[in-house]
HTML snippet that shows the backbone in 3Dmol.js (N, CA, C, O; Angstrom):
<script src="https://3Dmol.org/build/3Dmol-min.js"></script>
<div id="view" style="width:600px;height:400px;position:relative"></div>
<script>
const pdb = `
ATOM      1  N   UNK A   1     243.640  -9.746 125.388  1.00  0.00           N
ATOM      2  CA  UNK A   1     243.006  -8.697 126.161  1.00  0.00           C
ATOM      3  C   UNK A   1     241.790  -8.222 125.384  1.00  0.00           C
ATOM      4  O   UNK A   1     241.816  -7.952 124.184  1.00  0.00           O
ATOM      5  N   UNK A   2     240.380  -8.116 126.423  1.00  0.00           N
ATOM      6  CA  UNK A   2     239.568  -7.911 125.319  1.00  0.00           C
ATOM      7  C   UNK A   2     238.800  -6.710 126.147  1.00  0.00           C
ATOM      8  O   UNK A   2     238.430  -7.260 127.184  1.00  0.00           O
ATOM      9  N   UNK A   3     238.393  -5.354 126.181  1.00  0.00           N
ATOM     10  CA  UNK A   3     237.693  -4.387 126.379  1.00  0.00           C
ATOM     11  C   UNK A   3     236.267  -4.200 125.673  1.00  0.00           C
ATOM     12  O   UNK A   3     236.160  -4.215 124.447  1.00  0.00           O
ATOM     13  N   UNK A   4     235.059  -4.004 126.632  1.00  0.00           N
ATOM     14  CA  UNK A   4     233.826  -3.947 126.299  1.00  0.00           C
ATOM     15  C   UNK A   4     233.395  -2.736 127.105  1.00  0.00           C
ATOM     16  O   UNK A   4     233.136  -2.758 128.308  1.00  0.00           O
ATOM     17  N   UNK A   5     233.338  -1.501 126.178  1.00  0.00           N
ATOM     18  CA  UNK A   5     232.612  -0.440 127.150  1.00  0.00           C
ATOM     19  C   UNK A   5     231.481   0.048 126.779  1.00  0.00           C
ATOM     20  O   UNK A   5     231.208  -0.241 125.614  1.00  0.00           O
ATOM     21  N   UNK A   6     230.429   0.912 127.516  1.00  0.00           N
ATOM     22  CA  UNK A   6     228.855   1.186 127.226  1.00  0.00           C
ATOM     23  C   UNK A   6     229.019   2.247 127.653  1.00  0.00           C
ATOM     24  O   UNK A   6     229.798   2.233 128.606  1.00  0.00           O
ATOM     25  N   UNK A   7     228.535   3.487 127.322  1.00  0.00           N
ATOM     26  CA  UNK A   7     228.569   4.906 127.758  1.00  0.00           C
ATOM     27  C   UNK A   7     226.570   5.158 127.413  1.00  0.00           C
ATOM     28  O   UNK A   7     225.888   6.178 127.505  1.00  0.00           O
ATOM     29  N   UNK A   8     226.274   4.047 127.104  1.00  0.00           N
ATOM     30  CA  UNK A   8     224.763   4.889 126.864  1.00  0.00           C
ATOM     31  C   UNK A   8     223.648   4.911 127.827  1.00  0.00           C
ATOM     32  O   UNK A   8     222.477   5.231 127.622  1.00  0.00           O
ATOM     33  N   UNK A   9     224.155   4.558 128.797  1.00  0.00           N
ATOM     34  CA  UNK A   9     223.025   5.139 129.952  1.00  0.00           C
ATOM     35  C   UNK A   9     223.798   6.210 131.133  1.00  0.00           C
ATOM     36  O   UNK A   9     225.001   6.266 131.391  1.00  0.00           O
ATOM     37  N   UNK A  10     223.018   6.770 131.551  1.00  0.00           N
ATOM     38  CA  UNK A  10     223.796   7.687 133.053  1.00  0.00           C
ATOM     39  C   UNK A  10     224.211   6.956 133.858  1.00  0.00           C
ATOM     40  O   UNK A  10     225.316   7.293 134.282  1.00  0.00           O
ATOM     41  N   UNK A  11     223.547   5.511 134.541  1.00  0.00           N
ATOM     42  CA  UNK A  11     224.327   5.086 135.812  1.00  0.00           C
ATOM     43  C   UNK A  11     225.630   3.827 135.220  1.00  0.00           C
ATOM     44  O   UNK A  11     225.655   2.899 134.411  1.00  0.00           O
ATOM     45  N   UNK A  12     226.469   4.398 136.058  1.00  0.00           N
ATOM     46  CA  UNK A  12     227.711   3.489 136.051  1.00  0.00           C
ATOM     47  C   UNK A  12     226.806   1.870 135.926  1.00  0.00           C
ATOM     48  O   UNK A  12     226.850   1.156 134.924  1.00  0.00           O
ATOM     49  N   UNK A  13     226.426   1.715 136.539  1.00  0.00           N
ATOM     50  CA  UNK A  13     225.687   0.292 137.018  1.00  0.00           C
ATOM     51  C   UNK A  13     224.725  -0.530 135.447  1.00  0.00           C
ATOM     52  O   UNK A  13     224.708  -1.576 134.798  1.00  0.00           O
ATOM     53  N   UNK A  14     224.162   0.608 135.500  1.00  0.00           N
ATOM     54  CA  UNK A  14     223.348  -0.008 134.166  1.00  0.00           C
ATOM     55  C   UNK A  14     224.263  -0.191 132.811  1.00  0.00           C
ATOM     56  O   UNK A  14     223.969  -1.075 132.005  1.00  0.00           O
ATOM     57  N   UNK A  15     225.594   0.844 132.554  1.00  0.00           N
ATOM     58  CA  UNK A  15     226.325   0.785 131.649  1.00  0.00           C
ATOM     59  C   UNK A  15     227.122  -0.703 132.037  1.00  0.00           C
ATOM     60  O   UNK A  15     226.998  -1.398 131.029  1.00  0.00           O
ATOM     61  N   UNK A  16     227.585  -1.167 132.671  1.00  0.00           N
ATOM     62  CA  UNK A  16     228.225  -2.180 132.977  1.00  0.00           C
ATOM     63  C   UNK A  16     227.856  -3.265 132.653  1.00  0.00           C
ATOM     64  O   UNK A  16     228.606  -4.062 132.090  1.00  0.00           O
ATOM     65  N   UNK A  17     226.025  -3.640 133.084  1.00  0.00           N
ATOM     66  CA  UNK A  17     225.071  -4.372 132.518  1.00  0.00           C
ATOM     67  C   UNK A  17     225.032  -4.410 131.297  1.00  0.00           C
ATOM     68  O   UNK A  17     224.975  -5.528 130.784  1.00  0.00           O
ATOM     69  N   UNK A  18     225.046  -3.375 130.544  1.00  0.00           N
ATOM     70  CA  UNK A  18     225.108  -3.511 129.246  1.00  0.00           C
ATOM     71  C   UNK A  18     226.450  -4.024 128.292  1.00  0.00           C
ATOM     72  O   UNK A  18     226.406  -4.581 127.195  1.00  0.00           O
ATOM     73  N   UNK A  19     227.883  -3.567 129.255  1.00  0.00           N
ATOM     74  CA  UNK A  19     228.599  -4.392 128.850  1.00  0.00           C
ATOM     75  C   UNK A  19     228.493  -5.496 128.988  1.00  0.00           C
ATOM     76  O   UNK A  19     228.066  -6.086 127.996  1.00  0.00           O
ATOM     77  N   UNK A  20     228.728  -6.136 129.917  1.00  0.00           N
ATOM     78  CA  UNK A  20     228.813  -7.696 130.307  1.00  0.00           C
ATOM     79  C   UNK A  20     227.786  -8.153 129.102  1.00  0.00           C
ATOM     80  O   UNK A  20     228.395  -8.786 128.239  1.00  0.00           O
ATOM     81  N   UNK A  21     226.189  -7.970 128.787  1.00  0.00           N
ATOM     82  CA  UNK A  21     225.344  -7.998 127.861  1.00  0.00           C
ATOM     83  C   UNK A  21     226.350  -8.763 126.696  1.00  0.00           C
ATOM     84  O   UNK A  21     226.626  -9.926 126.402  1.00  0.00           O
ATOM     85  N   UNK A  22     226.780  -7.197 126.144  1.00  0.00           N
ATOM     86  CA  UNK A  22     227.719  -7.332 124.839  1.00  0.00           C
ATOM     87  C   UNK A  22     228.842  -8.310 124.983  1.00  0.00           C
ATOM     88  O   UNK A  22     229.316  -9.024 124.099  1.00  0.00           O
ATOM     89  N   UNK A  23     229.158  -8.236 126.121  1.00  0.00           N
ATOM     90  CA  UNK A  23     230.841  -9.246 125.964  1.00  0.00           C
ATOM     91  C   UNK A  23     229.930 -11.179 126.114  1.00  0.00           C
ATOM     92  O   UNK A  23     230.606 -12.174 125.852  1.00  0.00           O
ATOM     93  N   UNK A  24     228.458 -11.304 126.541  1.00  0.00           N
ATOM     94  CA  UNK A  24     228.385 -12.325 126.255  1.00  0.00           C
ATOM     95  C   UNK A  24     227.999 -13.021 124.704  1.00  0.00           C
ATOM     96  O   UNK A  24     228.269 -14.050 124.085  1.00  0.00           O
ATOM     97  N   UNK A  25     227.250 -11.861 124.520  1.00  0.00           N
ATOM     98  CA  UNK A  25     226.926 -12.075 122.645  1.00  0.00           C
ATOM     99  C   UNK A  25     228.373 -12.477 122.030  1.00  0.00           C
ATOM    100  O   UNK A  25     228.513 -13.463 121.307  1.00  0.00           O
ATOM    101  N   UNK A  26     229.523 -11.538 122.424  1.00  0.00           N
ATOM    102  CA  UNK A  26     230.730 -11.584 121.432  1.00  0.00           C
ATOM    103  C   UNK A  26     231.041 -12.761 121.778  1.00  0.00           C
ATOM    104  O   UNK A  26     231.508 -13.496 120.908  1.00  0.00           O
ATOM    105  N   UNK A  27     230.852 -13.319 123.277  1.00  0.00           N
ATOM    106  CA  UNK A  27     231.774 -14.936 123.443  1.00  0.00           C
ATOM    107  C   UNK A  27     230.731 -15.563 122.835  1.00  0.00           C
ATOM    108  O   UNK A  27     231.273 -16.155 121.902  1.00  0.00           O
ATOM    109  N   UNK A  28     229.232 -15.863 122.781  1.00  0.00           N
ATOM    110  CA  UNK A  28     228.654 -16.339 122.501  1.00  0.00           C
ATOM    111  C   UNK A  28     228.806 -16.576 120.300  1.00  0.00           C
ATOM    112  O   UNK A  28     228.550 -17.531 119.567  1.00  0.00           O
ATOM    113  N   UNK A  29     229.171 -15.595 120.108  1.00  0.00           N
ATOM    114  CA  UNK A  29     228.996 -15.856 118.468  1.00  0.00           C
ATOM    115  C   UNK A  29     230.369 -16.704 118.577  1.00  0.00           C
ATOM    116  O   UNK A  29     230.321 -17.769 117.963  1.00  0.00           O
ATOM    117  N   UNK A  30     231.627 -16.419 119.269  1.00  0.00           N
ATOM    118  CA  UNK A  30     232.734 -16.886 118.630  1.00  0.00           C
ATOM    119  C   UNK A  30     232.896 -18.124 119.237  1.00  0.00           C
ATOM    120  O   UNK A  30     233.985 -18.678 119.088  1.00  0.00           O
ATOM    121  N   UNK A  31     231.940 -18.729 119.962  1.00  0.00           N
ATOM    122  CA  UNK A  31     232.260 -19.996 120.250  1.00  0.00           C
ATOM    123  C   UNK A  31     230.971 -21.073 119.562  1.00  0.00           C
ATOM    124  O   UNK A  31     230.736 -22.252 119.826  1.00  0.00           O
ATOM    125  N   UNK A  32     230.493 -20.417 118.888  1.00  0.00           N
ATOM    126  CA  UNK A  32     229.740 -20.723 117.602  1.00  0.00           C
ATOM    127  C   UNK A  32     230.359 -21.956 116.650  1.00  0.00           C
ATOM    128  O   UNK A  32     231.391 -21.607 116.076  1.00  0.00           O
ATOM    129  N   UNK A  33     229.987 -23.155 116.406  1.00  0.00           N
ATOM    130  CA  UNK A  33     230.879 -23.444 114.856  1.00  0.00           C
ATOM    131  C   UNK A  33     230.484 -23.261 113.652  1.00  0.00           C
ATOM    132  O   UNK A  33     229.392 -23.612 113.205  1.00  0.00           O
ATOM    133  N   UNK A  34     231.418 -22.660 113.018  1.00  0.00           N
ATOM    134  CA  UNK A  34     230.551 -22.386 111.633  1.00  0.00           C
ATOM    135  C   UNK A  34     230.326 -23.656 110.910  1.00  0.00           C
ATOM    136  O   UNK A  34     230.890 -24.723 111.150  1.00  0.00           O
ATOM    137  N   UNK A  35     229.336 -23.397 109.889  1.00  0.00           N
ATOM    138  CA  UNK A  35     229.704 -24.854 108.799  1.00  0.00           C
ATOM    139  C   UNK A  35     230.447 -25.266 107.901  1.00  0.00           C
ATOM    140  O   UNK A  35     229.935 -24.886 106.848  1.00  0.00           O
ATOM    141  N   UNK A  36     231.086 -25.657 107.755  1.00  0.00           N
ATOM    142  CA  UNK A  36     232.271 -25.709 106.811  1.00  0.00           C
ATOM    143  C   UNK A  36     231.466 -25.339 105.524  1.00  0.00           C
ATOM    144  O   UNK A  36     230.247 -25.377 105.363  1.00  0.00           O
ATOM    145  N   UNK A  37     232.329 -25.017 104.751  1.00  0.00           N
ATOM    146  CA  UNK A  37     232.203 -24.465 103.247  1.00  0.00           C
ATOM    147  C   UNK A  37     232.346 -25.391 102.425  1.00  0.00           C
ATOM    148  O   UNK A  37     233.428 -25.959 102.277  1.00  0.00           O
ATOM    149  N   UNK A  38     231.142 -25.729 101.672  1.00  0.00           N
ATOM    150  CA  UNK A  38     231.131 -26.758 100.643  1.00  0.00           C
ATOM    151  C   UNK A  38     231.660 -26.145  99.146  1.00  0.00           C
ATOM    152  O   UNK A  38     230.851 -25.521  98.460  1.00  0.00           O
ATOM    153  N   UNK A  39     232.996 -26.341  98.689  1.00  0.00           N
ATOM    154  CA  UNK A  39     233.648 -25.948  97.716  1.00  0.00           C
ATOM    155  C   UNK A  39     232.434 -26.420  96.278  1.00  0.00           C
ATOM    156  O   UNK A  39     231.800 -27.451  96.051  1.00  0.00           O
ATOM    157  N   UNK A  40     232.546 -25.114  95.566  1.00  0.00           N
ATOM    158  CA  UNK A  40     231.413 -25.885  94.432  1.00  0.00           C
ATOM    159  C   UNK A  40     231.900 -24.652  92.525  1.00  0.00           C
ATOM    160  O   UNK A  40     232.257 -23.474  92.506  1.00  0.00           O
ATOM    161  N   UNK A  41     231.763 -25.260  91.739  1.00  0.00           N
ATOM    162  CA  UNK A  41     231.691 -24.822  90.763  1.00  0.00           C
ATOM    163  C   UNK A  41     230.765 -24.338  89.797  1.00  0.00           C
ATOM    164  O   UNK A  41     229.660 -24.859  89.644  1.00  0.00           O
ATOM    165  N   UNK A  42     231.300 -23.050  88.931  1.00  0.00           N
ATOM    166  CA  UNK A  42     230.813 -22.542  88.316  1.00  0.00           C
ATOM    167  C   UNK A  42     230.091 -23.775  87.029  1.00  0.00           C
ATOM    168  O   UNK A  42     230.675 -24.763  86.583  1.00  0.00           O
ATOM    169  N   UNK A  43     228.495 -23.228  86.634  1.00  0.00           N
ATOM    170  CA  UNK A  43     227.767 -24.203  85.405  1.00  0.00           C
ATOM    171  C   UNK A  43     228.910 -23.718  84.240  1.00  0.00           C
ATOM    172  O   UNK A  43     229.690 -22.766  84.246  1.00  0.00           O
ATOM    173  N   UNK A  44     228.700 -24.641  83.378  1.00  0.00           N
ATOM    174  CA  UNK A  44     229.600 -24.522  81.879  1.00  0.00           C
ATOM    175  C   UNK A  44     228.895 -23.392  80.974  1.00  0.00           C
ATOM    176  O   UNK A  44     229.515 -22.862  80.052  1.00  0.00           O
ATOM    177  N   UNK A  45     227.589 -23.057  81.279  1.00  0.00           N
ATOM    178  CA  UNK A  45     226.620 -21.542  80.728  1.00  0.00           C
ATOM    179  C   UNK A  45     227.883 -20.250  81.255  1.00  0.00           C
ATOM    180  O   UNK A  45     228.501 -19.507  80.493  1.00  0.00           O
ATOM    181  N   UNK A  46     227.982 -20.304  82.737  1.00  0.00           N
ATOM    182  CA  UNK A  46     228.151 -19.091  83.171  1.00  0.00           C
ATOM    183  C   UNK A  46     229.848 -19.032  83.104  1.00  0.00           C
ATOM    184  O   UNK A  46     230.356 -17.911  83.074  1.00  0.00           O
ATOM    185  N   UNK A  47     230.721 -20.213  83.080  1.00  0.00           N
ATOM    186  CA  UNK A  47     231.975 -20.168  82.030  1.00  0.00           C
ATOM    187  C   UNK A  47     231.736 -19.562  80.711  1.00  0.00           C
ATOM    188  O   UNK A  47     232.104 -18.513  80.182  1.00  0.00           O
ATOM    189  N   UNK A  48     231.382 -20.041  80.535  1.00  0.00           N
ATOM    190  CA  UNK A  48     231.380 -19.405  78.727  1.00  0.00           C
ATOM    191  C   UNK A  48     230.882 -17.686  78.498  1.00  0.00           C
ATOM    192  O   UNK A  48     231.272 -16.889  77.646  1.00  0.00           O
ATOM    193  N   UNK A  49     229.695 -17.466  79.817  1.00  0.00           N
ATOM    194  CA  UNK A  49     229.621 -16.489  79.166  1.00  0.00           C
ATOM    195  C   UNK A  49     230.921 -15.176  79.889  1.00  0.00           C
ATOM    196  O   UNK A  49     231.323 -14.127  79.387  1.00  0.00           O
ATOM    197  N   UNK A  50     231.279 -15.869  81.273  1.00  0.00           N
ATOM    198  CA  UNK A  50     232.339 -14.911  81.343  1.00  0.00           C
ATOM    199  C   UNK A  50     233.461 -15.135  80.531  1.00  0.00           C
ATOM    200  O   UNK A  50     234.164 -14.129  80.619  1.00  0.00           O
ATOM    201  N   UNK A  51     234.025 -16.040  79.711  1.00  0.00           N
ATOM    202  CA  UNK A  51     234.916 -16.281  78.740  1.00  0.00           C
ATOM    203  C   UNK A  51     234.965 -15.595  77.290  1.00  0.00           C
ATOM    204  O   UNK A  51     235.868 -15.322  76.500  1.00  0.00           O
ATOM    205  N   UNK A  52     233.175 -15.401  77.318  1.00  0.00           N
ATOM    206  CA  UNK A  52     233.042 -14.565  76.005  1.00  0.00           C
ATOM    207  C   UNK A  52     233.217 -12.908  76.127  1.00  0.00           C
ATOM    208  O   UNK A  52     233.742 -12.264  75.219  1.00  0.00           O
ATOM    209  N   UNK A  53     232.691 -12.259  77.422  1.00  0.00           N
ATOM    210  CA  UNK A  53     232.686 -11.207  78.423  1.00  0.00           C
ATOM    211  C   UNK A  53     234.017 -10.536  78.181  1.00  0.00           C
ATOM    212  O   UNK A  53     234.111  -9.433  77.643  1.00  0.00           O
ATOM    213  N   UNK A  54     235.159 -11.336  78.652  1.00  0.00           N
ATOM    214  CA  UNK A  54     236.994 -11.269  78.588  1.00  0.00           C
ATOM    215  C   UNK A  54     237.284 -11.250  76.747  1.00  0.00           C
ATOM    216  O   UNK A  54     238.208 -10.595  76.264  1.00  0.00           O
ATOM    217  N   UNK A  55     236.438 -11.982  76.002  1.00  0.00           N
ATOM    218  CA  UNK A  55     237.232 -11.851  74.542  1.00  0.00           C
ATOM    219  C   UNK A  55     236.342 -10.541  74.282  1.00  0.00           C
ATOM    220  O   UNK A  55     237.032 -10.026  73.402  1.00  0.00           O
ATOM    221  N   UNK A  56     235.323  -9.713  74.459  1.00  0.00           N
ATOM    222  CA  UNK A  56     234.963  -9.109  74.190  1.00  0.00           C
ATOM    223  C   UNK A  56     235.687  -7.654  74.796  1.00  0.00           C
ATOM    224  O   UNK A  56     236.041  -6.654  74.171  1.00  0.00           O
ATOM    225  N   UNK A  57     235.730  -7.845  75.725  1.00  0.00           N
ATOM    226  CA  UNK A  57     236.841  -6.755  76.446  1.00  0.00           C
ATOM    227  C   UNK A  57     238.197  -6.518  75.755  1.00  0.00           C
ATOM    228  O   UNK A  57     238.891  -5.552  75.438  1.00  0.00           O
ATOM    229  N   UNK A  58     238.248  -8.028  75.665  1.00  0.00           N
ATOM    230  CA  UNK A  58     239.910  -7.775  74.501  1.00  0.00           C
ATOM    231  C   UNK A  58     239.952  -7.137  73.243  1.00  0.00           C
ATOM    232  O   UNK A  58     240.927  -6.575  72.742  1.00  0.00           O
ATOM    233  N   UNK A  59     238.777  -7.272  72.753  1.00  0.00           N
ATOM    234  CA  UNK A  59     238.858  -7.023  71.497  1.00  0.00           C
ATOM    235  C   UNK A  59     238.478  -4.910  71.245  1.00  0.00           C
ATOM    236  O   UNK A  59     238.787  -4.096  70.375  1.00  0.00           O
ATOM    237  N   UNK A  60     237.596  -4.829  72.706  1.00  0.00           N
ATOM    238  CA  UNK A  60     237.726  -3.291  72.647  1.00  0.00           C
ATOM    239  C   UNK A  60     238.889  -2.565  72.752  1.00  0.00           C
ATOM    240  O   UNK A  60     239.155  -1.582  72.060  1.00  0.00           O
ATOM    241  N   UNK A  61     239.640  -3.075  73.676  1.00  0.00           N
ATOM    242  CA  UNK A  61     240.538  -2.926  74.412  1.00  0.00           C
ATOM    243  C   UNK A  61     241.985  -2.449  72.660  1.00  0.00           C
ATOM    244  O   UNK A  61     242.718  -1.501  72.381  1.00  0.00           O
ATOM    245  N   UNK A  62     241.625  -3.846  71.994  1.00  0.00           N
ATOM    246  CA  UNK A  62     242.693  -3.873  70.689  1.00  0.00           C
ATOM    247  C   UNK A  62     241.793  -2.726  69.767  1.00  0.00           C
ATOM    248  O   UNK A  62     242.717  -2.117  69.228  1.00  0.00           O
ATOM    249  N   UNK A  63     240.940  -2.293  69.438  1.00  0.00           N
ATOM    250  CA  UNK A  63     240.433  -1.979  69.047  1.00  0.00           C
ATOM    251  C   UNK A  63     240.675   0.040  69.091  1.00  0.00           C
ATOM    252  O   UNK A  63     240.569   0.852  68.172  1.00  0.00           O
ATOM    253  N   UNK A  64     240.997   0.230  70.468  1.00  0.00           N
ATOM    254  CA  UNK A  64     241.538   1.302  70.746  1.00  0.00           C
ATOM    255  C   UNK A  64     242.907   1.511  70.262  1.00  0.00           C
ATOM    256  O   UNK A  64     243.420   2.447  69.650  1.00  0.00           O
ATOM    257  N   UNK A  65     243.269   0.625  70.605  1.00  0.00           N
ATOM    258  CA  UNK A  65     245.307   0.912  69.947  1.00  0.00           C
ATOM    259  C   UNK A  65     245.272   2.070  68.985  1.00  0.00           C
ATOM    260  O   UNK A  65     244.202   2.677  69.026  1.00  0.00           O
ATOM    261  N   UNK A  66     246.119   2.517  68.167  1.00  0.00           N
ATOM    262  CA  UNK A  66     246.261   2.835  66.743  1.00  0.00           C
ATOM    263  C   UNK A  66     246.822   1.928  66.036  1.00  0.00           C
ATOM    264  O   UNK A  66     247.641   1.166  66.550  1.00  0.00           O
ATOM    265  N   UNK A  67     246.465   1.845  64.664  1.00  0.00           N
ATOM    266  CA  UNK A  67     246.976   0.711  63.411  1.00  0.00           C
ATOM    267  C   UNK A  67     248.410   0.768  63.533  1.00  0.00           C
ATOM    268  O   UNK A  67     249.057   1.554  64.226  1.00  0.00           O
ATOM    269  N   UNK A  68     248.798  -0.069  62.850  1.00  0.00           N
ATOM    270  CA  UNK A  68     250.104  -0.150  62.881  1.00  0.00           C
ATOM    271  C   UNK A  68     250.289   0.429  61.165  1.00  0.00           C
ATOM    272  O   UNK A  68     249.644   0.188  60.144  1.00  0.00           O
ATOM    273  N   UNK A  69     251.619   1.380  61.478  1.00  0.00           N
ATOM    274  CA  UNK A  69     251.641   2.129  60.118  1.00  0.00           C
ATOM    275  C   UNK A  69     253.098   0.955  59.255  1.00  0.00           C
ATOM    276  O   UNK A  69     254.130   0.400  59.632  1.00  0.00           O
ATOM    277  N   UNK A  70     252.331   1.092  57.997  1.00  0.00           N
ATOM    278  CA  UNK A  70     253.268   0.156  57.513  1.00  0.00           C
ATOM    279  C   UNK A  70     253.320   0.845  55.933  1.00  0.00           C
ATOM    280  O   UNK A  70     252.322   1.027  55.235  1.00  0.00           O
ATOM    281  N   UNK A  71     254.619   1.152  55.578  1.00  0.00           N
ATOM    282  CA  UNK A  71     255.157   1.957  54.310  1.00  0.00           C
ATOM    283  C   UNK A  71     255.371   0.632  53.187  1.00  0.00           C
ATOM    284  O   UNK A  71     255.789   0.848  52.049  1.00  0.00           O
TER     285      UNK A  71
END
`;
const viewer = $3Dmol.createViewer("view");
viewer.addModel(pdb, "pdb");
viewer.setStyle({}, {cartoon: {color: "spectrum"}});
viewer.zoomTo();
viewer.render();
</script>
């Protein structure tokens, strides 16, 4: 069930027009095909630097703790 309503003009008539309008765009995009998605990977630069990013986080992260007390 799909509802398309227009309230932005005064006559019943012209609002209707404007639905039908809208409900053909909406059939119109969804019978669209998209392009499939070409699966692709990250360069070995932008690995590394989010790899270095994460040890750097870790190390703030340990860095906050408190020492470990040892008698």
């Amino acid at each position: 069930m799909l509802r398309v309503t227009a309230q932005k003009h005064r006559s019943q008539w012209r609002n209707r027009q404007e639905a039908l309008a809208r409900l053909a765009v909406l059939l119109a995009r969804a019978l669209t095909e998209r392009k499939p998605r070409r699966p692709t990977r990250p360069s070995k630069a932008a690995e590394s630097r989010r790899l270095e990013g994460k040890r750097r986080r870790g190390m703030v992260k340990q860095q906050r703790s408190r020492p470990d007390h040892e008698d």
